[in-house]
VOBARO-18735 format. One record per residue (C-alpha): x negated, y negated, z; chain. Coordinates in steps of 0.2 Angstrom, whole numbers, plus 5000, padded with zeros to 4 digits. Layout:
X / Y / Z / A
...
***
This chain:
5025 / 5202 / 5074 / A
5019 / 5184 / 5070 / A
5029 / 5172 / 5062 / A
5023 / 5165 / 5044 / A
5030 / 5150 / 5048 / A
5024 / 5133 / 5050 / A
5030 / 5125 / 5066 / A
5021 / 5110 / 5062 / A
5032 / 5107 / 5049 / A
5051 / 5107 / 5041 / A
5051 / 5123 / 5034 / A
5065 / 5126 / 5018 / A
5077 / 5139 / 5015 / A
5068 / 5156 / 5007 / A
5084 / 5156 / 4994 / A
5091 / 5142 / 4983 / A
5102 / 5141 / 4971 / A
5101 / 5124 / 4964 / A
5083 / 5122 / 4953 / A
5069 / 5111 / 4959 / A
5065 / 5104 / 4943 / A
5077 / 5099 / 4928 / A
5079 / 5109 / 4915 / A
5073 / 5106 / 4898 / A
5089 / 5102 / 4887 / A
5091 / 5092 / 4902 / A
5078 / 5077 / 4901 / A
5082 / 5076 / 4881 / A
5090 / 5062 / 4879 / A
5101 / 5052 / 4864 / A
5108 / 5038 / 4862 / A
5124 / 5045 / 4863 / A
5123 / 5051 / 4879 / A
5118 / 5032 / 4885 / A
5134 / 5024 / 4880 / A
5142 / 5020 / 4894 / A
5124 / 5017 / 4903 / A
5130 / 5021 / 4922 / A
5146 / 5010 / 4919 / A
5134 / 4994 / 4911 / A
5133 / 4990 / 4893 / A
5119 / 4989 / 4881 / A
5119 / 4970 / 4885 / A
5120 / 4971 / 4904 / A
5107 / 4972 / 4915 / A
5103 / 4982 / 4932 / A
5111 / 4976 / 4949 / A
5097 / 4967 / 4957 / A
5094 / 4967 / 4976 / A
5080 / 4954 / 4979 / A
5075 / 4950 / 4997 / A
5062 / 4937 / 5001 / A
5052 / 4937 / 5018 / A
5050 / 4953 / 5021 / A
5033 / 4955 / 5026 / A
5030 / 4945 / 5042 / A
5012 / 4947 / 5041 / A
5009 / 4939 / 5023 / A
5011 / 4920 / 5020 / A
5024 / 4923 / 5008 / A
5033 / 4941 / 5003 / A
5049 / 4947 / 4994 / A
5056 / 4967 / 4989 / A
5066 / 4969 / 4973 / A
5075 / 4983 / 4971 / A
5082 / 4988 / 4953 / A
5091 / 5004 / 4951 / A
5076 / 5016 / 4951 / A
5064 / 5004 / 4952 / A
5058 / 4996 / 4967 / A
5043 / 4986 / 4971 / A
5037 / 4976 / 4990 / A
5027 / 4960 / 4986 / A
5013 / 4950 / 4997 / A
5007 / 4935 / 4994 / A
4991 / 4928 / 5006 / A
4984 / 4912 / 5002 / A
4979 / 4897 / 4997 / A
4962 / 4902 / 5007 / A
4945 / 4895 / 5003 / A
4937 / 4905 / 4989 / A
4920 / 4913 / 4997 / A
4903 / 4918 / 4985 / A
4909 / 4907 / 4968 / A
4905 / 4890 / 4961 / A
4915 / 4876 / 4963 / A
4930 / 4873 / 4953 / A
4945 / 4859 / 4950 / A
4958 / 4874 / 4950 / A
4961 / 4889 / 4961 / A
4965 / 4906 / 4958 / A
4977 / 4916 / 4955 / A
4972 / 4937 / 4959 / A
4988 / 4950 / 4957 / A
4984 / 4967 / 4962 / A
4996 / 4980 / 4958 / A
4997 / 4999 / 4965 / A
5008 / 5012 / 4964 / A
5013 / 5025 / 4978 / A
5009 / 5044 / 4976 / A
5027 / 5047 / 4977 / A
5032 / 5032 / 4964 / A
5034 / 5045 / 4948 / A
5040 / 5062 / 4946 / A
5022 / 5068 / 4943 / A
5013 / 5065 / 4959 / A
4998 / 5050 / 4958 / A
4981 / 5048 / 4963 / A
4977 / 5037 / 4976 / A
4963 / 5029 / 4964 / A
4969 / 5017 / 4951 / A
4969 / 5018 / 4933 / A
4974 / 5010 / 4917 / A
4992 / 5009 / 4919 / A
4990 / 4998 / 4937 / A
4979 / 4984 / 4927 / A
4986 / 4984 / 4913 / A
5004 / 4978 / 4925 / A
4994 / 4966 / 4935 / A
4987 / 4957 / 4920 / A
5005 / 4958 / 4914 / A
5014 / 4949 / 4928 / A
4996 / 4936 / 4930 / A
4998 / 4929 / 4914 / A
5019 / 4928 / 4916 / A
5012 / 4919 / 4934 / A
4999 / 4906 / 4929 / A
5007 / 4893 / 4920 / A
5020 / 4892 / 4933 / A
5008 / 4889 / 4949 / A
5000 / 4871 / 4951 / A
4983 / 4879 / 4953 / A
4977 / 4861 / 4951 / A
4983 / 4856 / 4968 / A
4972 / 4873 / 4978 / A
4954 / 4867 / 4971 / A
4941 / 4881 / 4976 / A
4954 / 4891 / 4983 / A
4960 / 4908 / 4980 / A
4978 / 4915 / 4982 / A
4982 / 4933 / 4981 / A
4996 / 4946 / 4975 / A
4997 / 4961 / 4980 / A
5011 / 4973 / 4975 / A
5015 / 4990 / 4979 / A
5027 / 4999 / 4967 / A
5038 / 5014 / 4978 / A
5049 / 5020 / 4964 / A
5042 / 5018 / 4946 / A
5056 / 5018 / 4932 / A
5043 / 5015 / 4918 / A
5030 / 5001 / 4914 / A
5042 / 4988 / 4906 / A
5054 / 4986 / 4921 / A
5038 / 4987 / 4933 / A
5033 / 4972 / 4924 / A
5049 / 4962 / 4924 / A
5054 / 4966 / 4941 / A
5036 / 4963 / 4947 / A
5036 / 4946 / 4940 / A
5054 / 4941 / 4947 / A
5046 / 4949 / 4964 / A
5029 / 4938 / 4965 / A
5038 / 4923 / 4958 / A
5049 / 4925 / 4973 / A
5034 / 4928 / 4985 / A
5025 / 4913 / 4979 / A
5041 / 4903 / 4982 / A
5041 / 4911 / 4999 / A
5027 / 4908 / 5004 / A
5028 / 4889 / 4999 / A
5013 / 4886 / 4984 / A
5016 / 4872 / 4974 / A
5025 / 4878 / 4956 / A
5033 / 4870 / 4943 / A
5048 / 4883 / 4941 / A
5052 / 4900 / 4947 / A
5048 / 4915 / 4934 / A
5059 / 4927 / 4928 / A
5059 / 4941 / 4917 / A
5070 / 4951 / 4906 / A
5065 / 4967 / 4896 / A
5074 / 4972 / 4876 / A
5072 / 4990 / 4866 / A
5078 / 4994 / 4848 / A
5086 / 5007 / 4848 / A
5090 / 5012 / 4831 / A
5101 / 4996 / 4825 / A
5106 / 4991 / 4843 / A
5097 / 4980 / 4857 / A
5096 / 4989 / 4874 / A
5093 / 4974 / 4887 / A
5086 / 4984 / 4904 / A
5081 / 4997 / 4896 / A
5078 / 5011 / 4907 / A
5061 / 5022 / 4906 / A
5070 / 5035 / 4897 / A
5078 / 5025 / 4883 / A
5061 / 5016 / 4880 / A
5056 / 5032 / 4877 / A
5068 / 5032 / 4863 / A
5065 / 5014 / 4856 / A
5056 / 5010 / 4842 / A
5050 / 4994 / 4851 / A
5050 / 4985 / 4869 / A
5048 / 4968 / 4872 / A
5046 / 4959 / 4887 / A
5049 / 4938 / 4889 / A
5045 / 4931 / 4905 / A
5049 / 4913 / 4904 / A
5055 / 4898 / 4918 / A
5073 / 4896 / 4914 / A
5074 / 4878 / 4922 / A
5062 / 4872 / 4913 / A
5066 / 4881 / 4896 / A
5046 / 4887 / 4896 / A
5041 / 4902 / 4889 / A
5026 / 4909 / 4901 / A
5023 / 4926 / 4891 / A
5029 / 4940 / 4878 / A
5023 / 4956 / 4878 / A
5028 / 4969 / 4863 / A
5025 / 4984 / 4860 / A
5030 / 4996 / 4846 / A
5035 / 4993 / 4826 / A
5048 / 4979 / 4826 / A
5053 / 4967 / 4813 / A
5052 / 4946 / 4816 / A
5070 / 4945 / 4815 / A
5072 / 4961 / 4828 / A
5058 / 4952 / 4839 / A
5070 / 4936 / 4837 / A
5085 / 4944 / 4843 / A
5076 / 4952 / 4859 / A
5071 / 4936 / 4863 / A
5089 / 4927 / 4861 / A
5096 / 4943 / 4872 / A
5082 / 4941 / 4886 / A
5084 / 4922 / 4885 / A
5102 / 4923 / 4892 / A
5099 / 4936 / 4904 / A
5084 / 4927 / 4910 / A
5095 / 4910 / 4915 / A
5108 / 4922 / 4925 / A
5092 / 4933 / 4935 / A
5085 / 4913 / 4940 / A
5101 / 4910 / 4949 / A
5100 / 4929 / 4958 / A
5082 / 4922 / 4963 / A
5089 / 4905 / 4969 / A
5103 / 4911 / 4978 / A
5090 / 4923 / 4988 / A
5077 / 4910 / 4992 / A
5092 / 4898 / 4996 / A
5100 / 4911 / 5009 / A
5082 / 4917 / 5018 / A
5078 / 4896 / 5020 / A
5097 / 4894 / 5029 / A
5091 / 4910 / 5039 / A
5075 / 4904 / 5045 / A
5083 / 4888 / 5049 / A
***
């Protein structure tokens, strides 16, 4: 009799007791139920891991790695822009794509709304920050790959952090290093790193990237209904967490130099 199994592949057991997907009353989620927040208060943010030079091939490269959310950064450049009229300033290009495998519900390979939308994101948080004055007719490129996705808000903060840390790498000409920090209203309370499940939950988001050494704002991005004064507080709560994530990014950059050397 022939086998109906695969060789080619790692076949599973025909009986399992444990579910493939989550249940339903499962993925509903409350407030309540995010009070301890994996042993982290509302005003605490996610254990970063942040590793520059990663990428031997790239001028400059870094890998953040935030809870559920991880993302590899390449930064190539400056190199002479080809096809375009001359100008006093370079560019700045960020390309942003996300694995098939990044999200519970598989991709497609093509891009879409969602992968611009980041990459305009992260470029505005970017270009203040980058003496473009200094790379005239020259172009230098960003290219991120997001592996796990833990919704579109900490993609943004973590990919800023991540090609602020590249650029550094990679040694281009800045005024400061960029970091970012992501608020949520939840009913009364400020969430600070909020995960994509309580986002979900929030009646707004807001995202300040900002360059903590400088005491520059370099964008805000909000969404959802939130009142001047709640938009105030998320940005006093993002401000803080902002300074502490700069010295995260310092400390890293200081310790792949004294490994180089």
């Amino acid at each position: 009799m022939q086998s109906v199994f695969d060789r080619r592949r790692i076949n599973g057991p025909e009986d399992s007791s444990a579910p493939i997907f989550a249940d339903e009353h499962q993925k509903s989620l409350t407030p309540d139920l995010y009070k301890d927040r994996h042993n982290r208060s509302v005003s605490d943010i996610r254990p970063i891991f942040l590793q520059p030079g990663l990428i031997s091939q790239a001028n400059g490269s870094a890998y953040i790695e935030t809870d559920r959310t991880k993302i590899a950064c390449s930064v190539y450049g400056p190199r002479q822009s080809k096809n375009t009229a001359y100008n006093e300033k370079g560019r700045l290009n960020v390309e942003v794509k996300f694995t098939p495998f990044s999200s519970e519900r598989r991709r497609a390979p093509l891009r879409d709304a969602e992968d611009r939308s980041i990459a305009v994101a992260i470029q505005q948080a970017l270009l203040s920050s980058v003496r473009l004055e200094h790379f005239p007719k020259s172009t230098i490129d960003i290219f991120l790959v997001i592996i796990e996705a833990d919704g579109i808000e900490g993609c943004v903060a973590s990919g800023s952090i991540a090609a602020s840390t590249a650029l550094a790498d990679a040694g281009i000409d800045m005024y400061g290093l960029v970091t970012s920090c992501t608020a949520a209203i939840i009913g009364e309370d400020i969430w600070v790193d909020p995960t994509q499940e309580e986002c979900d939950m929030a009646n707004g988001t807001l995202i300040l990237s900002c360059m903590p050494a400088l005491g520059i704002v370099t964008n805000v991005w909000q969404s959802g209904r939130m009142a001047i004064s709640q938009v105030s507080a998320c940005l006093d709560a993002c401000d803080g967490r902002c300074t502490d994530i700069h010295s995260v990014v310092a400390q890293a950059l200081l310790n792949s130099a004294r490994s180089k050397v």
